[in-house]
C-alpha positions in Angstrom: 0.0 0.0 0.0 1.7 3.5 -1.1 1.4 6.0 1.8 2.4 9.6 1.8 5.5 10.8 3.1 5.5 11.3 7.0 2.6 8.2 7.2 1.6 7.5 11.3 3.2 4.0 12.2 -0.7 3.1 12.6 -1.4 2.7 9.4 2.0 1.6 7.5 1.7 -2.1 6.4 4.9 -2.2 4.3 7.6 1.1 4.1 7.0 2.0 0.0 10.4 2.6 -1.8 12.1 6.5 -1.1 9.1 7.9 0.8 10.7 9.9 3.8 9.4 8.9 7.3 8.1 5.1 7.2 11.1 4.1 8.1 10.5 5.1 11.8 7.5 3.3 11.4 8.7 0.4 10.2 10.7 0.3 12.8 7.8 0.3 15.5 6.2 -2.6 14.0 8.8 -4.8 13.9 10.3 -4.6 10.2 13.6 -4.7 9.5 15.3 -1.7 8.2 17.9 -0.8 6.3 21.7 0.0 7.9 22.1 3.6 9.1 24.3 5.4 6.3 28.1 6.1 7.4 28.6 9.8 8.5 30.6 11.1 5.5 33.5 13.4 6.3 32.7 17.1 7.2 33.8 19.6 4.6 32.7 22.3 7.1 32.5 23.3 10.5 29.1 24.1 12.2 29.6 27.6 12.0 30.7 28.2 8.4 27.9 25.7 7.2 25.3 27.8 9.3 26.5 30.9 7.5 25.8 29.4 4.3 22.3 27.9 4.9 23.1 24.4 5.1 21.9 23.9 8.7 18.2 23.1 9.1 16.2 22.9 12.6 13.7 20.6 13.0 10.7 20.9 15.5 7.8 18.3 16.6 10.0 14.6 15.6 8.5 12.1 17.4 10.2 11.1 20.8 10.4 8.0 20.1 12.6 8.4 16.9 16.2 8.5 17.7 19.0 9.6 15.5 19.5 6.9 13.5 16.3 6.5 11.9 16.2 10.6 11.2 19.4 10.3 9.5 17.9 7.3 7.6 14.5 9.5 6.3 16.4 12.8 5.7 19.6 11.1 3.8 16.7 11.1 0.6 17.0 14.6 0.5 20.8 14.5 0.2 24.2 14.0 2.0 23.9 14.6 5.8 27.1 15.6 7.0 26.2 16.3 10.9 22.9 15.5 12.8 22.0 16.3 16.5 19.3 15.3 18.5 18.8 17.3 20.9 18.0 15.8 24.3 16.9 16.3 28.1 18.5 15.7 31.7 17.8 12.5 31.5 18.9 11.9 28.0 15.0 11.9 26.5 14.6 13.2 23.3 13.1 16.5 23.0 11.5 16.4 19.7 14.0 18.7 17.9 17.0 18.2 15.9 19.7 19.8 14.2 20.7 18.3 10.3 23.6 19.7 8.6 23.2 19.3 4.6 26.6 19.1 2.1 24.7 21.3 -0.8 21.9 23.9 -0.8 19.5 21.4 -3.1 19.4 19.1 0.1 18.5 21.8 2.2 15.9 23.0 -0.6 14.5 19.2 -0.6 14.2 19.0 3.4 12.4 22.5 3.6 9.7 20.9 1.5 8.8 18.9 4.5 7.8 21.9 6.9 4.6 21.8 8.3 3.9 18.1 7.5 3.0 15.1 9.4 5.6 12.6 10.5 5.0 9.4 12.5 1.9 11.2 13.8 3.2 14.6 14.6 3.4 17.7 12.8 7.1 19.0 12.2 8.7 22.2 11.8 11.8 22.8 9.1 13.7 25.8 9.6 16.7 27.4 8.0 19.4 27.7 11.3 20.5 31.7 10.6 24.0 32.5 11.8 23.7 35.6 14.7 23.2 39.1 12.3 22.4 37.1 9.8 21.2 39.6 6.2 19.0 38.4 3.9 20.6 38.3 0.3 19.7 41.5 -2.1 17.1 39.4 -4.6 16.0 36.9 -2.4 13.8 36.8 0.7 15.8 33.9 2.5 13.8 32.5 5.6 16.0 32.5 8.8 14.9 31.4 12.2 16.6 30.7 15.6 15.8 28.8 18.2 14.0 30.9 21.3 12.8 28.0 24.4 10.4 25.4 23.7 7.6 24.9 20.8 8.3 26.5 17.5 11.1 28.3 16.1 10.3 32.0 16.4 11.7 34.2 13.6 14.8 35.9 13.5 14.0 39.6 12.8 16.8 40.5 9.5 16.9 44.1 10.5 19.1 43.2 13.5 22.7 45.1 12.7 25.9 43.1 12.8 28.1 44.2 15.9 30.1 46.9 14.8 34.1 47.0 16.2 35.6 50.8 16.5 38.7 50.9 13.5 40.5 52.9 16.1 41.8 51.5 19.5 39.7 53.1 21.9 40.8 54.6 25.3 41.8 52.1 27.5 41.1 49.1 25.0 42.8 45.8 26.6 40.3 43.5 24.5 40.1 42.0 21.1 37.8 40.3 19.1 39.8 37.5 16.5 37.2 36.4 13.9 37.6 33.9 11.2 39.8 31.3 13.6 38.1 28.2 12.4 38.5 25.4 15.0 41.4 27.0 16.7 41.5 25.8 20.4 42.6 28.2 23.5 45.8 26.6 23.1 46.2 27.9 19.4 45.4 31.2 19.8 47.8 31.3 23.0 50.8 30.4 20.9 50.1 32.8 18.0 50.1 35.5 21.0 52.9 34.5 22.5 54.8 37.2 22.6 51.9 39.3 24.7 51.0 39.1 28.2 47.2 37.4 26.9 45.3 37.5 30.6 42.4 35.8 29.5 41.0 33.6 26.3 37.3 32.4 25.4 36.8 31.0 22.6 33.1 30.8 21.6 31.7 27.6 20.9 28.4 25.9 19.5 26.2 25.5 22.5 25.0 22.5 21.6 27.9 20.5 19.8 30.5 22.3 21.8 32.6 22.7 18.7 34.5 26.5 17.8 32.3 28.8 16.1 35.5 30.9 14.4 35.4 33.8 16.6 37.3 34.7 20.2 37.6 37.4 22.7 41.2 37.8 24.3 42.1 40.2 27.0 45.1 41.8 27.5 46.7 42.5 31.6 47.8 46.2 29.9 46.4 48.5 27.3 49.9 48.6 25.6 49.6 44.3 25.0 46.9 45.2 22.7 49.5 47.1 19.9 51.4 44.4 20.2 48.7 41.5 19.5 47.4 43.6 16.4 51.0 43.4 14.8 49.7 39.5 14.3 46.3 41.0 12.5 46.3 38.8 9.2 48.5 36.0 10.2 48.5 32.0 9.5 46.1 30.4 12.1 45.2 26.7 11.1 45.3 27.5 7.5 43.4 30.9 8.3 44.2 34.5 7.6 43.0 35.6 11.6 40.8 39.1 11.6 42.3 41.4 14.6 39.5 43.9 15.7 39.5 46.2 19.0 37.3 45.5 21.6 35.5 48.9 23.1 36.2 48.6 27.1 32.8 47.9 28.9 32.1 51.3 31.1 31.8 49.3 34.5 32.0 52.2 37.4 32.4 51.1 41.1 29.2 51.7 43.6 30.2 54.5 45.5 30.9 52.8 49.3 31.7 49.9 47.3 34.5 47.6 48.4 34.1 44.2 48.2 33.5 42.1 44.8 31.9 38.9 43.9 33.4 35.9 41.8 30.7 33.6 40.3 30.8 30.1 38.6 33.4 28.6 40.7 34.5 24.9 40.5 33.5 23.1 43.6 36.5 22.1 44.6 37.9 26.2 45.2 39.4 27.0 47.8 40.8 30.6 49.5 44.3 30.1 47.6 42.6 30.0 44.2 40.9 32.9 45.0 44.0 34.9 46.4 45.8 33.7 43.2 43.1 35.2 40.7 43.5 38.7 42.3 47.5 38.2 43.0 49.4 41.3 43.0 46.3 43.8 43.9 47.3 44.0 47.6 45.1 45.4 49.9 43.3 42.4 50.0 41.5 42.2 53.5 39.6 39.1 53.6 38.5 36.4 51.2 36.0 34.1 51.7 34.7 31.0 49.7 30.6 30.6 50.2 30.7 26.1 50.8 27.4 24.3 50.4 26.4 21.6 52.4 28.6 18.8 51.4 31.4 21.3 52.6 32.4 22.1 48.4 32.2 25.4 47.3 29.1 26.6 45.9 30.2 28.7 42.9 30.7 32.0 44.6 33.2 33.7 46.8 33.6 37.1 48.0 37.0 39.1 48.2 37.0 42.7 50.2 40.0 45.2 49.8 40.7 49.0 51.8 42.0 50.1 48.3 39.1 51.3 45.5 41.5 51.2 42.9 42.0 47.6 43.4 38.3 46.8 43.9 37.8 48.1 40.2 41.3 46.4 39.2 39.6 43.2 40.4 36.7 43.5 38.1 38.7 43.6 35.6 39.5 40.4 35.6 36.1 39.2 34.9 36.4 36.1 32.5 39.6 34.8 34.0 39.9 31.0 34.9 40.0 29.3 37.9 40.7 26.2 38.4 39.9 25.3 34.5 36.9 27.3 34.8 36.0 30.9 32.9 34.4 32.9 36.2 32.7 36.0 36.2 33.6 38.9 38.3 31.6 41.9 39.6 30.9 44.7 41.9 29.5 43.1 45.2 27.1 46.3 46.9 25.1 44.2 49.7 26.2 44.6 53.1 28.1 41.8 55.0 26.4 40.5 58.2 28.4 41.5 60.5 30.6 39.1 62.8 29.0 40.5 66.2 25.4 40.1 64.9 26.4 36.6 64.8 28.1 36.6 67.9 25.3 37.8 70.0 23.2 35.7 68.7 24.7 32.3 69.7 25.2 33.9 73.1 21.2 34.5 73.4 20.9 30.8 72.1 23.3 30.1 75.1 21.8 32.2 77.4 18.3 30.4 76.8 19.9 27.2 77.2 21.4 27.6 80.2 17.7 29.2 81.6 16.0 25.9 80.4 18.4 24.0 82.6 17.8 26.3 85.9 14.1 25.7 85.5 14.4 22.0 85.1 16.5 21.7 88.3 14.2 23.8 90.3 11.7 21.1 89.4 13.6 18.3 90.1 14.6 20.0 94.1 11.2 20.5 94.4 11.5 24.2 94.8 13.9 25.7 97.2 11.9 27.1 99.9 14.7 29.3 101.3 16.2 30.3 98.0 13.0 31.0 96.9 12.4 33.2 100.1 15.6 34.8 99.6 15.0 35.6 95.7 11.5 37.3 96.7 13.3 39.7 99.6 15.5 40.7 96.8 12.9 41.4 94.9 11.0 43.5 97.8 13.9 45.4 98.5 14.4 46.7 94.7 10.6 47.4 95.0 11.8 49.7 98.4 14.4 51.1 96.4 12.3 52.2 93.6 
């Protein structure tokens, strides 16, 4: 019996020859299927085959379709160089998926399928824009993004492409390095060498985890940055890197303001990896690492100083690692429960301890006739003096 493409697994009998989507359900009743198709070799990363339309996002697959059989269906539209299923906690599918085409007329042939049925559900194909993605001159290209759960929502094409000043600006100690491929940390550490780099991130797919081409470096002095941009144009990978200046973020210090706060922590920090992010600002009065119940640190730690200047040196190493780990750094303006507070309170805790303890014994004696005579001639006498 010849079904339409996407046919519920309800009603297939037999999967028909090249018709995209009874092969899942085939699979549910029992029939065997064909072998999953190798993954050919990637001819691009995930980023350059964004930019250039070949990345689709698919919404509303079945949960019970894994990646195998989507590869299977969608390998009629062409070569599938990359496919990613995109899962929960708990390693569930989530009914959305990621498929990198090789050529634009496999893309084409996938897009077909948007807003069709499929094992019983309708799904959603979408062209994956790049960020500040334009639409071609001629051609009214559809770009989406992927914004929380349920559909992809569109991605407006009047949103400008972040513009970087041609000029180094005032106190500039950042740069953005574009077109760096898969270049690791590692890579763009070495091609820097020669520069005191304080910091590296390197952006990366959120999904796949892989290098997206572009990477922020910060510099520990303003006069680090002339000498990075002397490698502007130079041999990365088999890449001709793009150098351009960062513009330094305006971050002022709360007047009163002393203290900072260093998020994202490994667990297993401790006071002497804090010390050694902030090493060489020295009025450093107390540091203090916030542990959770298992006694591991929690992610944050505060650090106080009795010098402003070092309180806004501090934030400026915001993005710094510790540990392994990129943390953030900023301006801390609540006020620290004081020690005495605390103190006075676990002697009131004491204090009504020790009360419960009098009382009980006066129970146990029976009551202390004299004492209690005694205790109520002091009290006449204050009444006397008063």
């Amino acid at each position: 019996q010849d079904l339409p493409s996407f046919a519920p697994a309800a009603q297939c009998q037999a999967p028909p020859p090249d018709s995209l989507g009874v092969l899942a359900a085939a699979t549910e009743l029992g029939m065997a299927a064909p072998e999953t198709p190798a993954a050919p070799e990637r001819t691009r990363t995930t980023a350059q085959a964004q930019s250039e339309g070949l990345r689709v996002f698919i919404a509303g697959v079945p949960w019970t379709i894994g990646e195998d059989t989507l590869r299977r269906d969608f390998a009629e539209c062409g070569v599938i160089e990359d496919l990613f299923l995109l899962r929960d906690k708990e390693g569930s599918s989530t009914g959305k998926c990621f498929v990198t085409f090789r050529e634009k007329a496999a893309v084409k042939a996938a897009m077909a399928f948007d807003n069709t049925d499929y094992g019983g559900r309708k799904i959603y194909v979408k062209i994956a824009a790049a960020k500040n993605k334009q639409p071609e001159q001629g051609g009214e290209e559809k770009a989406y993004k992927v914004e929380g759960e349920g559909k992809p929502s569109r991605k407006s094409a009047d949103t400008p492409a972040k513009s970087h000043p041609d000029e180094k600006p005032e106190g500039c100690r950042s740069l953005c390095l574009k077109n760096t491929g898969d270049a690791t940390e590692d890579n763009l550490r070495n091609l820097l060498k020669d520069c005191q780099v304080q910091s590296v991130r390197v952006v990366v797919d959120r999904l796949t985890g892989e290098p997206r081409g572009i990477a922020f470096v910060d510099f520990r002095e303003a006069s680090e940055v002339d000498k990075a941009m002397a490698h502007n144009g130079e041999d990365l990978k088999g890449r001709a890197v793009e150098m351009h200046y960062e513009a330094p973020r305006e971050r002022p210090r709360p007047e009163g303001c002393m203290t900072v706060a260093v998020k994202k922590l490994d667990e297993k920090t401790q006071e002497k990896d804090i010390l050694k992010l902030f090493k060489g600002l020295e009025s450093i009065s107390e540091a203090r690492v916030i542990l959770n119940k298992e006694k591991l640190c929690s992610g944050l730690a505060f650090v106080e100083f009795t010098d402003p200047k070092d309180v806004e040196a501090a934030v400026q190493r915001d993005g710094m690692k510790v540990k392994g780990q990129i943390v953030f750094v900023c301006y801390e303006t609540k006020e620290k429960k004081s020690a005495g507070t605390k103190d006075r309170r676990k002697l009131q805790a004491a204090k009504r301890v020790v009360e419960k303890k009098e009382k009980v014994k006066k129970k146990k004696d029976g009551g202390d006739e004299g004492e209690e005579g005694e205790a109520e001639g002091d009290g006449d006498d204050d009444d006397d003096d008063d």
